[in-house]
N, C-alpha and C positions, 0 to 999 in steps of 0.2 A: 680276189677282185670283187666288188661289189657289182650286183647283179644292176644293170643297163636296164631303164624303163623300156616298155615301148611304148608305141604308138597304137593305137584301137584300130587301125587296118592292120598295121602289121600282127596285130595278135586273131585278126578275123582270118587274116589270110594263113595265117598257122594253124589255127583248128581247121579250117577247109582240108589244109594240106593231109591234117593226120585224119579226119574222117575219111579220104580217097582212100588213102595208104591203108587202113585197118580194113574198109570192103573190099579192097583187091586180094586182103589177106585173106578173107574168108574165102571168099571166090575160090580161091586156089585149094584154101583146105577142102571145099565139098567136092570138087571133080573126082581129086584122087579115090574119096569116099565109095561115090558111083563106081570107078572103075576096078576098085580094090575086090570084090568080091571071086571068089573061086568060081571056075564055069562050072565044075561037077555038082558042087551044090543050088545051081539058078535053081528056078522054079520052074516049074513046066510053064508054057503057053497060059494056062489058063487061069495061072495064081489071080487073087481076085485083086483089083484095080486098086482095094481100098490101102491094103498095105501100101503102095508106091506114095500113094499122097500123104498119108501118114509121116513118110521120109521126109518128104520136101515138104509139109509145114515145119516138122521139128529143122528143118534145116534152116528154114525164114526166122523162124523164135530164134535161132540162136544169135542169128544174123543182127538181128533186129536190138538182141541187149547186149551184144557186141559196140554195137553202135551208138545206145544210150550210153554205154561204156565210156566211151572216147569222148560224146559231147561232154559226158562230167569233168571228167577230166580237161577239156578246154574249156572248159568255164573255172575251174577252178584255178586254171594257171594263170587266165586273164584276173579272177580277182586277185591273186597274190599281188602281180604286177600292178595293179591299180591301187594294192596296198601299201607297197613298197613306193610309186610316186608320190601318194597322199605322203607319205612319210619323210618322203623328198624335201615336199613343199614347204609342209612344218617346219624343217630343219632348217631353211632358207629362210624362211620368216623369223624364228628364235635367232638365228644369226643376224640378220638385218637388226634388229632390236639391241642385240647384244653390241653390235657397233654402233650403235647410236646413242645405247647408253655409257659407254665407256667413252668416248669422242668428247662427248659434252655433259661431263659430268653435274649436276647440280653441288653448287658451292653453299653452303648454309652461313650465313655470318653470327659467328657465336661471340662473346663476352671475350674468351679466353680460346687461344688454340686448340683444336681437338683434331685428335689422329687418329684416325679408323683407316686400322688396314685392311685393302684390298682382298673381297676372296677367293680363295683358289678356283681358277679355271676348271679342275678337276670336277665339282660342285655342280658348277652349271652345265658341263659335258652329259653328268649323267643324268639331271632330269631332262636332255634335249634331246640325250641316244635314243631312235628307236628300239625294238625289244626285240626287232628282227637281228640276228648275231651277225649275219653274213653282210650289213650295212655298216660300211665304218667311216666314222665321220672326217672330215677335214683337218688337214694337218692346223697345231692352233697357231693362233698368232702373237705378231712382237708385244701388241697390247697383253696379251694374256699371260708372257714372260714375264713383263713388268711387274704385272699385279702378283705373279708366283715369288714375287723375289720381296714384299712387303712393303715397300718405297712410296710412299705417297709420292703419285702423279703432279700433284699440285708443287713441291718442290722443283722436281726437274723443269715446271711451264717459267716457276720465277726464276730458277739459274738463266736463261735461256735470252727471258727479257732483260734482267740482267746485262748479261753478255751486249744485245743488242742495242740496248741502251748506252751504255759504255759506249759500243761500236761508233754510234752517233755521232756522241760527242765528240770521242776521239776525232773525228773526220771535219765536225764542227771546228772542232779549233784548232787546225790545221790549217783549214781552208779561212778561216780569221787571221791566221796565224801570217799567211800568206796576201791577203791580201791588205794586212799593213802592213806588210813588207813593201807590198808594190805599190803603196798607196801614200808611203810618208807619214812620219810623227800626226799625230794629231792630239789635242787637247782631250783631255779624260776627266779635269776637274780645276775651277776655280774658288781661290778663294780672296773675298776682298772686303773689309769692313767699311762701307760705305756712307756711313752715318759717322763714325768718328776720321772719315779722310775732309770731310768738311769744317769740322772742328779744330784739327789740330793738322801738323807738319807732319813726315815722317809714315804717315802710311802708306800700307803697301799691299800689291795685287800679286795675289801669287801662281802662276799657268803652271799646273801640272797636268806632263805629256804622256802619252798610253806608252814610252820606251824609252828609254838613256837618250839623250842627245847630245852630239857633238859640242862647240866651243861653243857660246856666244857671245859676238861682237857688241856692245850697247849701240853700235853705228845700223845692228838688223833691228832694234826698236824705236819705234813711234807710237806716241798718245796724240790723240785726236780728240778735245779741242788741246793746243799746243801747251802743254806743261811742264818744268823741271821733274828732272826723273833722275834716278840712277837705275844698275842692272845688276843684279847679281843670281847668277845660273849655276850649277850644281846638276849633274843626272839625271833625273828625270823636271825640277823645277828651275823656271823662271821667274823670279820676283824683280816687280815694279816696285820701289821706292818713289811716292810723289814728298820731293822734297820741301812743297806748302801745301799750305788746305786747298782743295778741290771747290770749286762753284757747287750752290747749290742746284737742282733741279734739271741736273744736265749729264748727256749721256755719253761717258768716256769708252772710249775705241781702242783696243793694245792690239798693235800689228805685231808680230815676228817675220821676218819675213830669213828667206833662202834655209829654213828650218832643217838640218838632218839627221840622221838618228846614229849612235856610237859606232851601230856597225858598217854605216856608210847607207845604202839607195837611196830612193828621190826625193829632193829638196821640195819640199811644201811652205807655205804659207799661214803661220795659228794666229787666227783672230779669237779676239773676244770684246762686249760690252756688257758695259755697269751702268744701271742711274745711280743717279746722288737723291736724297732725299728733300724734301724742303726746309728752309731755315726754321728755327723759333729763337727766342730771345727771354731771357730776364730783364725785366725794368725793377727798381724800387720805385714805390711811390708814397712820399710821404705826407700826413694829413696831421695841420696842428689843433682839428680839434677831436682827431679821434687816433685810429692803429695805424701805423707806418705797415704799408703791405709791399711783398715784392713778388711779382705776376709773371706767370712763365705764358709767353702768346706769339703767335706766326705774326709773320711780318704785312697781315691786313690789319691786325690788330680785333681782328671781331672773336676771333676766338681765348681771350686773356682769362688767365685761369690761376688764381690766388692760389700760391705755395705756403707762404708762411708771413703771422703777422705780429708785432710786437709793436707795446706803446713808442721805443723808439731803438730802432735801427738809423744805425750810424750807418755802416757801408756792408757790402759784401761782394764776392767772384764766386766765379762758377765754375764746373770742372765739367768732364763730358759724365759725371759720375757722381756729382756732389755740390754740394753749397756750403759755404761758411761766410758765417754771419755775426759781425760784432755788432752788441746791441749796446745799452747805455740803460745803465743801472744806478739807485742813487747814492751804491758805494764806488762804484767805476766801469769798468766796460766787462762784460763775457764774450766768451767766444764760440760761437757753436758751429758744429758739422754734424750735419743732414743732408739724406738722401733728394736728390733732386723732386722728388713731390713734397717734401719737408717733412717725412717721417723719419725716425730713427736718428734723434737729437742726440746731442752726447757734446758735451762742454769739454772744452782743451785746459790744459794747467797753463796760467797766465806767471808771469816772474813774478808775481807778487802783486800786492791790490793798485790797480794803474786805469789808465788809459790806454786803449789801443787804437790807432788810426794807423791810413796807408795800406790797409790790406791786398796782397798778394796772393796767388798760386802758381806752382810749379809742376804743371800735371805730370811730366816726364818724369821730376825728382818725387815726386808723393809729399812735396812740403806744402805748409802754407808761412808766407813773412807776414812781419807788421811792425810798426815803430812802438814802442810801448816807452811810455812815461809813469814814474810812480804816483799815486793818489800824494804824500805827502812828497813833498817840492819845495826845496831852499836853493839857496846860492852853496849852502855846506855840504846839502845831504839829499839824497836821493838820483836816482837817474833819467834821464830827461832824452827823450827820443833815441834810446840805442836799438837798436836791428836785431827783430830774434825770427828765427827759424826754429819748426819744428816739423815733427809729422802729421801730415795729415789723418796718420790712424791713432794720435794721442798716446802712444807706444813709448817714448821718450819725455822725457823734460827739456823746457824754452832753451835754445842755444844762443847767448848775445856775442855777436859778433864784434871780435875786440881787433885791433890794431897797435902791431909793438905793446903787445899785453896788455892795454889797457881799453876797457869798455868805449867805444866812439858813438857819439851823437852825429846821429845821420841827419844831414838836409832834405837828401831826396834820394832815391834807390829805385832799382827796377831788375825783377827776373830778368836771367838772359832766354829769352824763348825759347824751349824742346832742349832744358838742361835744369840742372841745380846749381848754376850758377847766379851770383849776385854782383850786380854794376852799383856802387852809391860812390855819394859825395858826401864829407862830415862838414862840419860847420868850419874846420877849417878850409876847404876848398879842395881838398886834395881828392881826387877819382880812383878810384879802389875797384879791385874784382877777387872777388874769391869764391872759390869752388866748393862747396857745400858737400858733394858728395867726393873731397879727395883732401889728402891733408899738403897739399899744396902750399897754402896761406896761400896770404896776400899779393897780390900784383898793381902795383903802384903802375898808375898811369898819367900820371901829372895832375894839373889844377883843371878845375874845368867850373862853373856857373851855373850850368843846368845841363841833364840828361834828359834829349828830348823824346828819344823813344828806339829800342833796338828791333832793325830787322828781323824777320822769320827766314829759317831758313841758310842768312849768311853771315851771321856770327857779327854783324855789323851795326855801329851805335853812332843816331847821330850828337853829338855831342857840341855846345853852344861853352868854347874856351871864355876866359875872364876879359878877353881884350873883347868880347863880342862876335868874333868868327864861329862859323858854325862848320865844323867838318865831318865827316865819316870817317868814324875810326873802326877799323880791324881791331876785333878784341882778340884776336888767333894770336898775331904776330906786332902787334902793336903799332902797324902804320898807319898814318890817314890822308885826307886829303878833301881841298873843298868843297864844299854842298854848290851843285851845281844852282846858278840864278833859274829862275824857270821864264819860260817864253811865252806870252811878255812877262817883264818883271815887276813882280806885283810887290816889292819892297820886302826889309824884314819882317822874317813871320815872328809873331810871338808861343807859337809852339809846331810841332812839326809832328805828324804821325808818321811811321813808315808800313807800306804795305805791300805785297808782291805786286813789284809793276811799277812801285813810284810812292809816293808818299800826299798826304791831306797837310796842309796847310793852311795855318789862321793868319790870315791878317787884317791890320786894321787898317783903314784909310781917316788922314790927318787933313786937318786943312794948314794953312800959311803958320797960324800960331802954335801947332802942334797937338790942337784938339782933335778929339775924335769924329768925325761924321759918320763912320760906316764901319761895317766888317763885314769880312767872307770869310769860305773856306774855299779854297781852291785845290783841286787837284792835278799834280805835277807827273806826268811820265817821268821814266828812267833817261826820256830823250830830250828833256824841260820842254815838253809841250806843256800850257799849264789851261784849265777850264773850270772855271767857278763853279763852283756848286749851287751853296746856300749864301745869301746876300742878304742881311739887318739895315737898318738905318741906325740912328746912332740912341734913338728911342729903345731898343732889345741892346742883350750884349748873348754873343756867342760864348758859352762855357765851357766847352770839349767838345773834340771831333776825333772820331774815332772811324778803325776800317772792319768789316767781316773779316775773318779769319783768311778767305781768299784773295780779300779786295774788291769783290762781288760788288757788295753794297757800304754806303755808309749813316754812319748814325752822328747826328749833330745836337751837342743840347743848347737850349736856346731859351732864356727866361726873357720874359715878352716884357714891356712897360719896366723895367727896370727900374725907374722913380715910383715909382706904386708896388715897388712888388719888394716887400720887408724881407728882409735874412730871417729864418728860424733860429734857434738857439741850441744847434745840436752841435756837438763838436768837429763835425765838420760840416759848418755852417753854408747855408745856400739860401737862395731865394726860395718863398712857400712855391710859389706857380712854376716849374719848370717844365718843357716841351722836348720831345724826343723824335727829330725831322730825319726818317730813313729814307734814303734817295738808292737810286740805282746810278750805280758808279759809270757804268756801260752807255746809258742813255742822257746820262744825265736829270734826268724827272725825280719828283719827289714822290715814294710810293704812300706816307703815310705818317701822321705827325701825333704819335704815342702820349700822353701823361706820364710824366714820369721821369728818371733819371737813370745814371751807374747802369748802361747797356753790357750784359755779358760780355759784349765783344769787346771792352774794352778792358785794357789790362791794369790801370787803374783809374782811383777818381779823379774826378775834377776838381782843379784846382781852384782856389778862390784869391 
């Protein structure tokens, strides 16, 4: 056992004790002394006095370093003890230290790992043991285990975080886990191309939900403002089909409503919304004493921005991706496709040295049409407006579109919108449809006069027969039926556009003798309400009337002064001055009346 300090009374009152106890002891040893002597040998009476005192000093001396005896001696037991606490305190302090330096070890950030192992407790024991042997120090501790066994400390701290880390999460996503359980399906992610659902038919919003979800009815979706749609759901996604282009500048709404997840709890509700972008447009505008330019510009018209310009462009369409542009050359026409800024030109193979007019695209099919006529031209030899198709990536050679094997001279043709299908008429009268991307052939449709323009969306064409009636024919299934009058009846149109909602109509107004005094364009609901738009006097002639891809807005071209205002000599000839009057369909107002002609939105030229 290790010797117990004391206390500085306890060790005062310990020497006191052993000083008494040592003078009691002498006390007792001098009595006997005195009394030990033999009587025969006393001394007589008169022994002399000095002897006796002689005794009893030597008796005081003895007494006396008896006594310094005993103080050394408790003094010396006191410093031991006050050595052995000094030694205490050290060891208490070396230890505090020692736990402080292991606790919180200093971490050094080096380049690369380095591993210094711990050193032996053993080490630090013995420069902290006192020298005294009979002091033995504290049993060691778990820290000091550790570092005997070599293991960097810093290891076991990152297992540890680790572990706890882990713990976390694990609880995290549980507790997520759980509370879209109790919380119902929700939306995680859309996707929706915005900018081309304005452009074109057929785009689609796609909700994907944070879980599987049950069936979906298309009777639990609604778009907001009121659109065709279809629904098609799958697992975790729900895609919107808008089956025509979307307005521009306007923010659509997709409810799901009574939402629930595969493995059943509560039914929710996933919204979302989208903007549309704002409209812009291609104009040509052609100039007879300088470059035919055709200008990409929004619909104020202040911002119009030259794409591309050549001494003469005939016509061109537009794709949400591309331009192709037949120019006029003084051996016959080219055909080129460029990037919508007008970079990255590249000419298509024509059937041979010709004319091309009529230009088309088929953004869905990747074609572009055109009537192409050979430069040499008889009554014997060559070919004179037949129908070619190709690819818009020049990948292929011109495809002419023949009939009962033989090459046909087309009147008039039009893409079927959001397909590779082709509606024409030949010169014999007879209306044809063939599928471009299927080898189907041909589909006779009877005789027909003019093809005045096929719906987006329902596969429907309205079609102007030989006796003069104009009906809606079903290119699906080949039935029709007739164009409703619109209310009031503003007589035969001379052409008809169709657009989601109703259709633009040109007519003219005659007097008694069958002269012209007037034109409009009117626009007709699907319910023959009908509401003028743009109104000429018999001074202007309306050229084409065309709709936005929604029906949003319309674009009307309008050469002003008509008797002043000379045909050019392009091959598809028109008036030098033409005007391009965009109105808002919705309001009826005129937003802005452009220079220029052949509006992007319209699927082909003007006829003359």
């Amino acid at each position: 056992m290790p010797a117990v300090p004391q206390t500085r009374a306890e060790m005062r009152a310990a020497r006191e004790a052993a000083e008494a106890a040592e003078a009691e002891r002498i006390a007792r040893a001098a009595a006997p002394a005195d009394q030990a002597a033999p009587p025969a040998e006393q001394p007589d009476a008169d022994a002399p006095a000095a002897d006796e005192a002689a005794v009893r000093e030597a008796a005081v001396r003895e007494a006396a370093a008896r006594e310094a005896a005993v103080r050394e001696a408790g003094d010396r037991e006191v410093a031991e003890q006050e050595a052995a606490a000094r030694k205490m305190a050290a060891f208490e302090v070396a230890a505090r230290e020692d736990v402080e330096a292991t606790t919180l070890p200093p971490v050094p950030v080096a380049p690369e790992p380095v591993f210094v192992g711990a050193a032996p407790v053993a080490e630090a024991e013995a420069e902290a043991a006192p020298t005294d042997e009979a002091y033995a120090p504290p049993a060691p501790r778990l820290r000091s285990e550790e570092q005997s066994t070599g293991k960097p400390v810093r290891s076991r701290r990152f297992v540890l975080t680790l572990v706890a880390v882990l713990g976390v999460l694990v609880v995290v996503g549980t507790g997520l886990g759980i509370a879209s359980l109790l919380q119902g399906p929700r939306i995680s992610n859309v996707q929706v191309d915005a900018k081309q659902a304005i452009e074109s038919s057929g785009s689609r919003a796609i909700l994907t939900a944070n879980q599987a979800l049950a069936d979906i009815d298309p009777s639990q979706v609604t778009v907001e403002p009121a659109v065709p749609f279809t629904v098609d759901a799958s697992g975790r996604g729900i895609g919107v089909r808008f089956t025509v282009p979307l307005d521009d500048s306007t923010t659509y709404t997709i409810r799901v409503a009574d939402v629930v997840g595969a493995g059943g709890g509560p039914t929710t509700t996933l919204t979302t919304s989208f903007e549309t972008p704002a409209s812009n447009i291609f104009l040509l505008r052609r100039d007879v004493d300088g470059k035919d330019k055709i200008f990409l510009t929004d619909l104020s018209g202040e911002k119009a921005v030259p794409v591309f310009e050549h001494a003469k462009i005939n016509d061109f369409r537009a794709t949400s991706t591309q331009l192709v542009v037949s120019v006029e050359e003084d051996d016959g026409s080219r055909l080129l496709v460029m990037d919508r800024d007008g970079k990255k030109q590249r000419e298509l193979k024509l059937p041979g040295d010709g004319y091309v007019g009529a230009i088309q695209v088929s953004e869905r099919g990747g074609l572009v049409g055109y009537s192409y006529s050979d430069k040499e031209l008889s009554d014997t030899e060559g070919r004179a407006s037949v129908l070619v198709t190709q690819s818009l990536s020049g990948d292929d050679d011109p495809q002419i579109i023949d009939v009962a094997g033989a090459e046909a001279s087309v009147f008039v043709w039009q893409f079927v919108p959001d397909s590779a299908a082709v509606l024409f008429i030949d010169f014999d009268g007879a209306l044809s449809l063939v599928d471009r991307s299927s080898d189907a052939g041909v589909q006779s449709l009877g005789l027909a006069a003019m093809i005045q323009g096929i719906s987006r969306g329902t596969y429907t064409a309205i079609i102007e027969r030989l006796d003069g009636t104009v009906v809606e024919l079903n290119l699906a299934d080949g039935s029709e039926e007739p164009l409703a009058a619109s209310d009031p009846d503003y007589g035969s149109a001379t052409s008809i556009t169709p657009f989601p909602g109703g259709t633009l109509r040109h007519v003219v107004a005659r007097d008694e003798s069958g002269l012209p005094i007037g034109q409009a364009v009117v626009r007709v609901d699907d319910d023959g309400k009908a509401t003028p738009l743009v109104e000429v006097s018999s001074a202007d002639s309306i050229l084409q009337a065309c709709a936005s891809p929604s029906g949003q807005y319309a674009a009307v071209v309008v050469a002003p002064d008509l008797a002043n205002n000379p045909y050019d000599g392009m091959l598809l000839p028109l008036p030098e001055k033409v005007e391009t009057h965009l109105i808002d369909m919705v309001s009826g107002e005129e937003i802005v009346a452009l220079t220029g002609f052949d509006a992007s939105w319209c699927q082909t030229a003007p006829r003359f």
